[in-house]
NULUM-217445 format. One line per 3 residues: their letters; for each residue x, y, z of C-alpha. Coordinates in steps of 0.5 Angstrom, whole numbers, plus 500, padded with zeros to 3 digits. Layout:
REM NULUM-217445
a) X,Y,Z ~ ...
***
This chain:
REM NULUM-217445
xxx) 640,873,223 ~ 646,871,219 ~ 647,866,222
xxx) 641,864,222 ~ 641,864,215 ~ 648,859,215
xxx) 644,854,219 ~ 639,852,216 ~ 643,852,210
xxx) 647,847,213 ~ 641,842,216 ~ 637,841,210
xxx) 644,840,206 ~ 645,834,211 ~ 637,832,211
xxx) 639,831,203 ~ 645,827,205 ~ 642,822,209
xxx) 635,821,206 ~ 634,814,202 ~ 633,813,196
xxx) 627,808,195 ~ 622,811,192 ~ 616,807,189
xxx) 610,810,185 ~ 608,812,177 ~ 611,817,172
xxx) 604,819,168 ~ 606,820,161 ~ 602,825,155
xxx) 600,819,149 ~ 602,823,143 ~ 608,828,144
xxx) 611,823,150 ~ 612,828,156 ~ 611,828,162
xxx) 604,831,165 ~ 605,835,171 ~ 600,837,176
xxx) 596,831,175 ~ 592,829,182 ~ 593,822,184
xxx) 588,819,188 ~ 583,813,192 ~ 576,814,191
xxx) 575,815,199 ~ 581,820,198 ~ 585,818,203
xxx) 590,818,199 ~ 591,824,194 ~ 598,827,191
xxx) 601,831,185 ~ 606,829,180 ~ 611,833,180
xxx) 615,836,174 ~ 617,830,171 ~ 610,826,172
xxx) 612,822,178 ~ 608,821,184 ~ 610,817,190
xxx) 606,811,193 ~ 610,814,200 ~ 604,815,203
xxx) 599,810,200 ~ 595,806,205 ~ 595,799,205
xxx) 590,796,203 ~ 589,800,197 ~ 587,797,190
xxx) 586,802,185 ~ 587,809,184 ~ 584,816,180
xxx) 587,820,175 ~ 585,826,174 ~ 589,832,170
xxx) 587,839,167 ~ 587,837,158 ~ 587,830,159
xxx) 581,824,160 ~ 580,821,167 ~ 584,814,168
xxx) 583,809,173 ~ 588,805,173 ~ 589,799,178
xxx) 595,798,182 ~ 596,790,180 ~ 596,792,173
xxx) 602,797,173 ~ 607,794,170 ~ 613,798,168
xxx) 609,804,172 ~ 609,808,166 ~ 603,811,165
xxx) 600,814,159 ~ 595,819,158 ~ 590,821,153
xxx) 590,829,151 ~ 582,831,152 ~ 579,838,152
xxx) 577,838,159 ~ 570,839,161 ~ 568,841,168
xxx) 564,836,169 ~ 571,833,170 ~ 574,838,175
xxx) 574,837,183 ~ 574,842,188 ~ 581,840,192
xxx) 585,845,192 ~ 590,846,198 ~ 596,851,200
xxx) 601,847,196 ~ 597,847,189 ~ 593,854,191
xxx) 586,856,192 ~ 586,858,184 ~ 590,853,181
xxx) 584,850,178 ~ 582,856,175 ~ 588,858,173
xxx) 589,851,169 ~ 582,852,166 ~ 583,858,164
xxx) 590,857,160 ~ 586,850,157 ~ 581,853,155
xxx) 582,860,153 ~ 590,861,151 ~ 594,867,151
xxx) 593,871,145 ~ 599,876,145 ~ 603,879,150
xxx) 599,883,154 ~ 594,877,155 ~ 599,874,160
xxx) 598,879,166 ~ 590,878,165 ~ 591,871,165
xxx) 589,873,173 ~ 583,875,175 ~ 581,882,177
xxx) 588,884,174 ~ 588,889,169 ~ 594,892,165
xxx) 595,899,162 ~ 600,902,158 ~ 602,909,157
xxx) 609,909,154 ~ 609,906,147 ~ 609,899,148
xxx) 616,897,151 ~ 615,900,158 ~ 612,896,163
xxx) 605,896,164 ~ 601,899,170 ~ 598,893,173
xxx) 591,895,177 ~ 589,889,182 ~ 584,889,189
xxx) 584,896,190 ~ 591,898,188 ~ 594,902,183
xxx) 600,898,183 ~ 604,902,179 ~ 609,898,175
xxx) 609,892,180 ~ 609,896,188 ~ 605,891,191
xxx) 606,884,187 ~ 611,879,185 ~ 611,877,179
xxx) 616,871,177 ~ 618,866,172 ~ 620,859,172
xxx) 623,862,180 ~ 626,869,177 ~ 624,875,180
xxx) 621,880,175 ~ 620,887,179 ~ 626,891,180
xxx) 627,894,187 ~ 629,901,187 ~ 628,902,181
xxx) 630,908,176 ~ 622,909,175 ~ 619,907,180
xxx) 619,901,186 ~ 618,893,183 ~ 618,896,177
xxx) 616,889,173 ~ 618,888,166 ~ 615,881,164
xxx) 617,883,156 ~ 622,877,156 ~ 617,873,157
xxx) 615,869,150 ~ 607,867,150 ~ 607,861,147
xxx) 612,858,153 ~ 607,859,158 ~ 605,852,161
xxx) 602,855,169 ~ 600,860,172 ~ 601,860,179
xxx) 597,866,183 ~ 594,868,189 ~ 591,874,192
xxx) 593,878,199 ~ 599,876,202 ~ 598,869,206
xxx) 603,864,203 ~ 610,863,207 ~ 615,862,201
xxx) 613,869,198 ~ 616,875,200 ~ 617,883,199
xxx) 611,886,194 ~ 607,881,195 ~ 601,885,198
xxx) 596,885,194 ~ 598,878,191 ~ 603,874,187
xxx) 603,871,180 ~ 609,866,178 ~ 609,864,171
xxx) 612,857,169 ~ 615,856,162 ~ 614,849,159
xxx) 620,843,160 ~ 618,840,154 ~ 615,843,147
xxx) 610,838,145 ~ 612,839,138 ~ 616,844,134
xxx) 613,850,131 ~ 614,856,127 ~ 608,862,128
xxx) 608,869,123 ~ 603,874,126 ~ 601,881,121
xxx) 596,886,122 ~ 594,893,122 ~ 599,899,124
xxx) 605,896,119 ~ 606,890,125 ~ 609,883,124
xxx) 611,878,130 ~ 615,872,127 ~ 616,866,132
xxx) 619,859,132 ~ 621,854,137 ~ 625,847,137
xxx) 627,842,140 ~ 634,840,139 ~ 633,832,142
xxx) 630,827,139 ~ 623,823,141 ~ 628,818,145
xxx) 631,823,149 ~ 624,826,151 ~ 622,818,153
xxx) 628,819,159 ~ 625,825,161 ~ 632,829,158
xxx) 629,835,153 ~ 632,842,151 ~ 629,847,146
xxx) 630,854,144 ~ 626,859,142 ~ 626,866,138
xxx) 621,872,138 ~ 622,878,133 ~ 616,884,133
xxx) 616,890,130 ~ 609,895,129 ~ 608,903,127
xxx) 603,904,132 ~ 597,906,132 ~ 599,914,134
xxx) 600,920,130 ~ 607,920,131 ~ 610,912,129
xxx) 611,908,135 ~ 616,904,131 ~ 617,899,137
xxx) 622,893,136 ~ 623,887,140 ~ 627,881,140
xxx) 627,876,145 ~ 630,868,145 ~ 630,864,151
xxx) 634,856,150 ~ 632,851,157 ~ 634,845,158
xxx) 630,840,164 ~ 633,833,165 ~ 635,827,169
xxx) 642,828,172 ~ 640,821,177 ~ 636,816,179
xxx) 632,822,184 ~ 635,829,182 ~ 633,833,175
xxx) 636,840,173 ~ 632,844,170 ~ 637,851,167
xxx) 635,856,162 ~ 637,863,159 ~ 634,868,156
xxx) 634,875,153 ~ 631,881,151 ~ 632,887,148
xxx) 627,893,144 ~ 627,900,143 ~ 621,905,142
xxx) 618,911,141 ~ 612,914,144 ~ 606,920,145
xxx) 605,920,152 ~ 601,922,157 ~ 596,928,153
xxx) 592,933,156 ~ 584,932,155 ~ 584,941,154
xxx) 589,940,148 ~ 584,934,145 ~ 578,938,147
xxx) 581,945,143 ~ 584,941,137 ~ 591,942,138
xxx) 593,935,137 ~ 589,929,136 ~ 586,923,140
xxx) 592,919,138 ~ 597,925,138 ~ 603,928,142
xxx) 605,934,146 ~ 612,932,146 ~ 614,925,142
xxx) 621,924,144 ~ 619,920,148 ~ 621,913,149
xxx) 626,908,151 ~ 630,902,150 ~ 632,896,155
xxx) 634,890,156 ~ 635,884,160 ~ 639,877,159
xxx) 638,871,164 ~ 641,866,166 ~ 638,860,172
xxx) 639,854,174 ~ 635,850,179 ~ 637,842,182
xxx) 631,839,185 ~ 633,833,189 ~ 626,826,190
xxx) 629,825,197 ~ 628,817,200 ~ 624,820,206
xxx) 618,822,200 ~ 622,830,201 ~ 624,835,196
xxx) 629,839,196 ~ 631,845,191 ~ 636,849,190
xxx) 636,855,185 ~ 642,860,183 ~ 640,866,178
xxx) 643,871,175 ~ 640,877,171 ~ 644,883,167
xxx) 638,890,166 ~ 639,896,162 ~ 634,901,161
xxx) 633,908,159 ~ 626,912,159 ~ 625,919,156
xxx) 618,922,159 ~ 615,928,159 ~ 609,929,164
xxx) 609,937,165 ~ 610,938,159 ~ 614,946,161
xxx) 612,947,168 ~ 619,947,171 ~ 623,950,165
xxx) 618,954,160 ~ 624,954,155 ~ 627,948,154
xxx) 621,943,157 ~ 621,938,162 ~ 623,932,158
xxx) 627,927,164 ~ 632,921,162 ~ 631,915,169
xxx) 637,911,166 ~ 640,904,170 ~ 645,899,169
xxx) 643,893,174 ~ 646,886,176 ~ 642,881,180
xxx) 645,875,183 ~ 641,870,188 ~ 640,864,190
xxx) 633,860,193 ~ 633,854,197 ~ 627,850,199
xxx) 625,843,203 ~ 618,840,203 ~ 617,833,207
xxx) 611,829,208 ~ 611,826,215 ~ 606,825,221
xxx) 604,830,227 ~ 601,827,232 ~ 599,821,229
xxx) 596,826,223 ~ 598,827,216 ~ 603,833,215
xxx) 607,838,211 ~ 613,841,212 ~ 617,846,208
xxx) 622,851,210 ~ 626,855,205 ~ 632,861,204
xxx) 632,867,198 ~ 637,872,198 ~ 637,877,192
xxx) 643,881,191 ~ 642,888,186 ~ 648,892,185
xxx) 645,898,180 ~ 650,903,178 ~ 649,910,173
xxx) 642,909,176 ~ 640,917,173 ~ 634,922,174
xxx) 636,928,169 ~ 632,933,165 ~ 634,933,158
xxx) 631,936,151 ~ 630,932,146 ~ 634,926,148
xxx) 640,929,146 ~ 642,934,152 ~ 642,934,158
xxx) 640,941,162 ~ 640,939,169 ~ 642,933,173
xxx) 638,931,179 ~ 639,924,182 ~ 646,920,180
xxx) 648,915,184 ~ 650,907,185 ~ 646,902,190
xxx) 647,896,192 ~ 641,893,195 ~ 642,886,200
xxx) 635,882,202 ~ 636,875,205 ~ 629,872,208
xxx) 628,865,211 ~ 621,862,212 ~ 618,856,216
xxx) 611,853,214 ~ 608,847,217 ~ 601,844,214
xxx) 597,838,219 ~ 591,835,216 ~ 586,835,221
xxx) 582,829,218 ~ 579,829,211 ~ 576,835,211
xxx) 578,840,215 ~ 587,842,215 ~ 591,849,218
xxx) 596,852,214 ~ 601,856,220 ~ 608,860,217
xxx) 612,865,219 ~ 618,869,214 ~ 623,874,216
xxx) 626,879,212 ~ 634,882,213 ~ 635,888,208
xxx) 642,892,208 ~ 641,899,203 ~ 648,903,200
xxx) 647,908,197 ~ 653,913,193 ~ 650,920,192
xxx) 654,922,186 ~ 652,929,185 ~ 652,930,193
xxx) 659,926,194 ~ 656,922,200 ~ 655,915,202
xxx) 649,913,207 ~ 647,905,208 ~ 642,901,213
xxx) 639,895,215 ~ 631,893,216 ~ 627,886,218
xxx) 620,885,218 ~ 617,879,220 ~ 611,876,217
xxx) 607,871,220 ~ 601,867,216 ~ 595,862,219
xxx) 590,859,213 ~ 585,855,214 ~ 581,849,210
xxx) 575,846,210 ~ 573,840,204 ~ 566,838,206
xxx) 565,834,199 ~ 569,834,193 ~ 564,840,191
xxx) 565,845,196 ~ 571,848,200 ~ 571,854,204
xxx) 577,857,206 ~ 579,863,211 ~ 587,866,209
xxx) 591,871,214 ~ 597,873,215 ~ 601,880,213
xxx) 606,881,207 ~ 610,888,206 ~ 613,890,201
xxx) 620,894,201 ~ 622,901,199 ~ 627,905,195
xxx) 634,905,198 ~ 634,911,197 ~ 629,912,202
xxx) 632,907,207 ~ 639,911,207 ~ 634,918,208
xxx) 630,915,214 ~ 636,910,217 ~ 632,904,215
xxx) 625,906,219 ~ 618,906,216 ~ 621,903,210
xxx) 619,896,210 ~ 611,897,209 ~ 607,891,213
xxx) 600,890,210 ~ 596,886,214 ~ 590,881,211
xxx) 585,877,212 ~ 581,872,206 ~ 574,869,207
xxx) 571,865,201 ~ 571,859,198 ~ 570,854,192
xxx) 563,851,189 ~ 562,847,184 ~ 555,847,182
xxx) 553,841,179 ~ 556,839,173 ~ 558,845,169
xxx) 559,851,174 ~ 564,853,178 ~ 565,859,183
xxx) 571,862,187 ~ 569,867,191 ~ 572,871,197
xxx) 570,877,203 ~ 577,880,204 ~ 580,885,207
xxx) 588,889,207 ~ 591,894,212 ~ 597,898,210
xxx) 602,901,215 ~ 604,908,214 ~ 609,909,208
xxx) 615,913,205 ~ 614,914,197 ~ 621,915,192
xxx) 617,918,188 ~ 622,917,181 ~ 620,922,176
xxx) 621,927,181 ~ 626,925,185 ~ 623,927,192
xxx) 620,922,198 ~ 613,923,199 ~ 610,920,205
xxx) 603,915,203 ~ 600,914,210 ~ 596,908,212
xxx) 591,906,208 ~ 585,900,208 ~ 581,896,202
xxx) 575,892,204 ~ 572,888,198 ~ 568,882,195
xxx) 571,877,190 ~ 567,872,184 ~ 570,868,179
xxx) 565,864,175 ~ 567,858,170 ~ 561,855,166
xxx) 559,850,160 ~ 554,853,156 ~ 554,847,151
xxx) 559,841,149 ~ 565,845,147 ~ 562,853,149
xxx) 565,855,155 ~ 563,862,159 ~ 567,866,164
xxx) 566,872,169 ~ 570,875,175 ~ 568,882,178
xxx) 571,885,183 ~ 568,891,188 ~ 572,894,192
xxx) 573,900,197 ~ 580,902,197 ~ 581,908,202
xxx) 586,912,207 ~ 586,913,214 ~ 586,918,219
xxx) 584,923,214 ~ 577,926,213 ~ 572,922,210
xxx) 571,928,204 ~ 578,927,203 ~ 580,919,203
xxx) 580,917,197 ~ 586,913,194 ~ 588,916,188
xxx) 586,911,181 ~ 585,905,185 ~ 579,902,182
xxx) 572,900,186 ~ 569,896,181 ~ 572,892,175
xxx) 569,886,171 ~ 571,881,166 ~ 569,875,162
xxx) 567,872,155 ~ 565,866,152 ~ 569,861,148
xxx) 568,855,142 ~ 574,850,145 ~ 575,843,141
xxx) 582,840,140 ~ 582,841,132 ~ 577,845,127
xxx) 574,852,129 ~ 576,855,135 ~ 574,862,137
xxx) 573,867,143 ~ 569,874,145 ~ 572,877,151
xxx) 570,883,154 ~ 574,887,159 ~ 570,893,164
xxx) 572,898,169 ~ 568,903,173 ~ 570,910,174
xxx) 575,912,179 ~ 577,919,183 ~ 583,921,180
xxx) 584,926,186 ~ 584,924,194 ~ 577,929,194
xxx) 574,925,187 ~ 573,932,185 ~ 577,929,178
xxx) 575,923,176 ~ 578,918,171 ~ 572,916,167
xxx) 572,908,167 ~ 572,904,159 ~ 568,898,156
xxx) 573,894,151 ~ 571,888,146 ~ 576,883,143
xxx) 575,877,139 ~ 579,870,136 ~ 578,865,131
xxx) 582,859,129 ~ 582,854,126 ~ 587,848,128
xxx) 590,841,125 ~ 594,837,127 ~ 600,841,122
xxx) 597,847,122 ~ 594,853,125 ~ 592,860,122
xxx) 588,866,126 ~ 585,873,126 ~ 584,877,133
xxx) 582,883,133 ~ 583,887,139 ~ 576,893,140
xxx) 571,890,136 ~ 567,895,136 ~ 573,900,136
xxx) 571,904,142 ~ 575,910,144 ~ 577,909,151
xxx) 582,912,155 ~ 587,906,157 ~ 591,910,163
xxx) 589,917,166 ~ 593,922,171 ~ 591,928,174
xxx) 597,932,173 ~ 599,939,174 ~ 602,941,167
xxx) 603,947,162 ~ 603,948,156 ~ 608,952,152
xxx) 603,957,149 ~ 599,958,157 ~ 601,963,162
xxx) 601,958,168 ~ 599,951,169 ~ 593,947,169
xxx) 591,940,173 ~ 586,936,169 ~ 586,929,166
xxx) 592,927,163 ~ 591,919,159 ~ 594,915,154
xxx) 589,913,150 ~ 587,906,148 ~ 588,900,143
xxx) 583,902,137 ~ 581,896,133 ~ 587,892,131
xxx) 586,886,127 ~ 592,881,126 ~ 591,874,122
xxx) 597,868,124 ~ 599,862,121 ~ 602,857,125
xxx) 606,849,123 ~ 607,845,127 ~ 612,839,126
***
């Protein structure tokens, strides 16, 4: 396998050695800021010729047939242009920023861009992020809850899954991985936190587990945020609203308009919030973020893009609350049973990736990353069932450093006399996490009882082969395979034992396209992905049933519905292999065994009127285990049914507006739904109204402050006044109504 690994290194570095650099094609340009517009589709009115700009807006003519005198272009925020082929000139060509109409998106997505490419990029036009928060939901029938005060990672629900932190999907952000294997809390721990809203230019996702070039946690899917390479303008934004909170924003180009004109820019942005919270015992949650990125030419066919970025914030929070001590008055909807809970983290990165135009039409990329994590949380979930004197609180601590590297090579060429893609590609990750705790402690201060304490190191090295071939103007195929190398150490320093393993898993993908016009595409997915284990469970089982394989299978399609309507909808199903579960907050391994979701998928984008825009994505879903009886299968807070949507007022100055819903149905608590989490129906609200040097806004989140329950546990707990312990319903409760106003410059 290593050596594997070592030749395809040394192939597609010789590729990149002895390509030719003779491209030719056009660079697309935004009119007003002078950045280059990526993601456009180039194409010919018969389509026999159709390509995508890449970051810095270039398109090759590579592929061009003969013959051809005109071209269409198309993008997402931007009017249509024709241009013809006599008529280039310097090749530079300018686009007009435009609120985009769906009467002006095609249906031609494809397994470079993704079948929801065009959704995404509607929907972050359309509807921009309001807050943090926003920037999972961005991904339809994905929902977030939180229940540790604001600076813990999010519980993230998505196609039948309790995803917990982050298990079953990978997140990235500009190729920086976002979970955290063998975490303190829990496995994929992803803490997107760092990440500052008003950066976000795409949003890349998938659901089920069929693209080659995405590897471990991505069995439910993946999402891959994308950071701007150019700031349009510099910009200062303040936020305040209820609950004593505040949000100051600015980020600043630190080159000039004649830098920006030669594709060379570098911006830096800062982010401070602080709010009290909405509990009964404050919050008091600080976070500070700061990210600086350069992007930019190194050479007639080469750009760099490089970045760092940090985050640090510490909390408090009211955790998870019994409903019997809401229900007999003991504390409050919003109140605490133990409220020394909380935390701190904090994480600085570091990225830089090399992306080479290569003469033959290829690409090649090479990325290196570095990212140095802290983290300490303090929970109490049984409140004093294990120690009745000094209580359960626990501390789960770490300090983590991840270095990797990511290679990629992408060519168009012919197969057989028929268009074709090819890529290949190596990741490697490398985690050494020392002082990685598990301890009960009291009051934060004292520790009463140590229960895990070690240092891991954790190695995964995969490699993937793909091949596209286009069929004929309708019809191509998709065919992958990945193979992943894990190497597991674990230093048990309570216990003075060292235990290490090494697993594989390999996972082969097979997709289908089919356009039949330029307003209806089906598609069919299949493959299997997987999602590793905690180290300390590989050691424990020397590397066996540790690497969980997920198989699934895709069939849905894209319709475009005369000129103002779009749906994407899919039947879907996914099989999971037995499993063995770290538990974190207890430090034992718990077996998950198999278990199969079946479900149906509808997204629907739709133009009320000039400038009013609606949406709605619903989800069904039966999630359930195998080989258990039927009374008794049920998957412990997987959601069946969940639903979101809302109407947007969108114009590119004067008054702006959105109202957005968010509904998901009740769920079994337990494997016989004998407890079940009740389900909610939430509201928020936005109004802007926007000129060229300003911007000020209200959002209000709850409308019509509706008491809700965000995140719901049964869990066996006592109570230090009760004789013995109790299971019932443990939950966080949810956002009541919260207005903020904010006031942007723009300059």
């Amino acid at each position: 396998m290593r050596g594997l690994f070592i030749a395809l290194f040394f192939c597609l570095t010789a590729v990149a050695g002895f390509t030719q650099n003779n491209l030719k094609g056009i660079t697309l340009v935004a009119e007003n800021s002078k950045t280059p517009v990526t993601d456009a589709s180039v194409y010919s009115a018969d389509f026999t010729y159709s390509e995508i700009s890449d970051e810095n807006g270039f398109v090759s003519f590579k592929n061009l047939p003969d013959g051809t005198d005109s071209l269409i272009i198309t993008a997402i925020g931007y009017a249509t242009k024709i241009i013809q082929l006599t008529e280039l000139g310097s090749g530079t060509i300018y686009l007009t920023v435009k609120v985009t109409t769906l009467n002006d998106v095609l249906v031609r997505a494809s397994s470079k861009n993704g079948i929801f490419k065009t959704i995404s990029d509607l929907d972050i036009h359309i509807r921009p992020i309001i807050n943090s928060q926003e920037v999972l939901r961005l991904v339809p029938g994905l929902f977030i809850g939180q229940h540790a005060g604001g600076g813990k990672a999010e519980q993230i629900f998505l196609r039948g899954f309790d995803l917990d932190h982050g298990t079953d999907i990978q997140l990235t952000v500009d190729g920086l991985p976002v979970n955290m294997v063998s975490h303190a809390h829990g496995q994929g721990y992803a803490d997107l936190h760092f990440l500052i809203p008003e950066l976000i230019e795409k949003v890349g996702f998938n659901k089920g587990p069929y693209q080659a070039d995405k590897g471990n946690l991505t069995t439910a899917g993946y999402v891959a945020f994308k950071t701007k390479n150019y700031l349009p303008s510099n910009f200062a934004k303040i936020e305040t609203g209820q609950f004593n909170t505040i949000r100051a924003i600015t980020g600043i180009n630190l080159l000039g308009t004649a830098a920006r004109e030669k594709n060379q820019s570098l911006y830096i942005a800062g982010e401070g919030s602080f709010t009290k919270g909405y509990f009964e015992s404050p919050q008091n949650f600080y976070r500070y973020n700061g990210m600086i990125k350069y992007h930019g030419r190194t050479g007639a066919k080469s750009t760099l893009t490089a970045l760092l970025t940090g985050l640090s914030s510490k909390w408090n929070a009211s955790g998870q609350i019994p409903d019997r001590a809401v229900a007999d008055g003991s504390i409050g909807f919003f109140g605490a049973i133990d409220d020394n809970e909380g935390g701190k983290t904090s994480r600085y990165n570091a990225s830089a990736e090399l992306m080479h135009n290569l003469g033959n039409g290829a690409v090649l990329r090479n990325q290196f990353f570095y990212s140095h994590y802290n983290f300490e949380l303090y929970s109490n979930f049984t409140f004093f069932k294990e120690d009745p004197v000094n209580g359960d609180q626990i501390r789960q601590k770490e300090d983590r450093h991840i270095t990797g590297y990511n290679l990629s090579y992408q060519q168009d060429h012919e197969w057989s006399g028929r268009k074709a893609q090819f890529s290949t590609g190596l990741q490697t990750r490398y985690d050494i996490i020392n002082d990685i705790e598990l301890s009960r402690t009291k009051n934060r201060t004292q520790t009463t009882n140590p229960l895990m304490l070690g240092d891991i190191q954790e190695l995964n090295a995969g490699i993937y082969i793909q091949e596209k071939l286009i069929l004929n103007s309708r019809w191509d195929i998709t065919a992958g395979i990945r193979s992943d190398y894990f190497t597991n150490r674990y230093d048990d320093r309570l216990a003075f034992t060292k235990s290490s393993s090494t697993s594989v898993i390999v996972s082969p993908k097979f997709n289908i396209n089919y356009r039949a016009n330029d307003k209806v595409q089906l598609y069919w997915f299949n493959g299997q992905g997987f999602h590793s284990n905690d180290t300390r469970v590989a050691v424990a089982r020397n590397g066996k049933d540790v690497v969980t394989p997920a198989w699934g299978s895709d069939l849905g399609g894209i319709f475009k519905l005369g000129k103002k309507a779009m749906i994407q909808t899919a039947f879907w199903y996914l099989w999971m292999k037995q499993e063995f579960v770290y538990v974190g907050d207890e430090g034992v391994v718990e077996p998950g065994g198999k278990t199969q979701r079946t479900g149906w998928d509808l997204s629907l984008r739709y133009e009320l009127a000039k400038n009013l825009y609606s949406d709605i994505d619903i989800s069904l879903t039966n999630p359930r285990a195998l080989n258990t009886p039927e009374t008794e299968n049920y998957l412990p807070l997987a959601p069946r049914f969940t639903s979101v949507g809302g109407i947007t007022y969108r114009k590119a100055d004067g008054w702006n507006g959105s109202l957005r819903y968010r509904y998901m149905g009740d769920r079994p608590a337990n494997e016989d739904n004998s407890v079940v989490a009740k389900g909610y129906f939430v509201t928020d609200a936005a109004i802007n109204y926007t000129m060229k040097k300003w911007e000020a806004g209200l959002s209000i989140q709850n409308l019509f402050d509706t008491r809700w329950k965000e995140t719901q546990f049964d869990t066996e707990s006592r109570l230090q006044n009760e004789p013995g312990s109790v299971s019932e319903i443990h939950f966080t409760p949810g956002t009541p109504f919260f207005a903020r106003i904010s006031f942007s410059v723009f300059f």
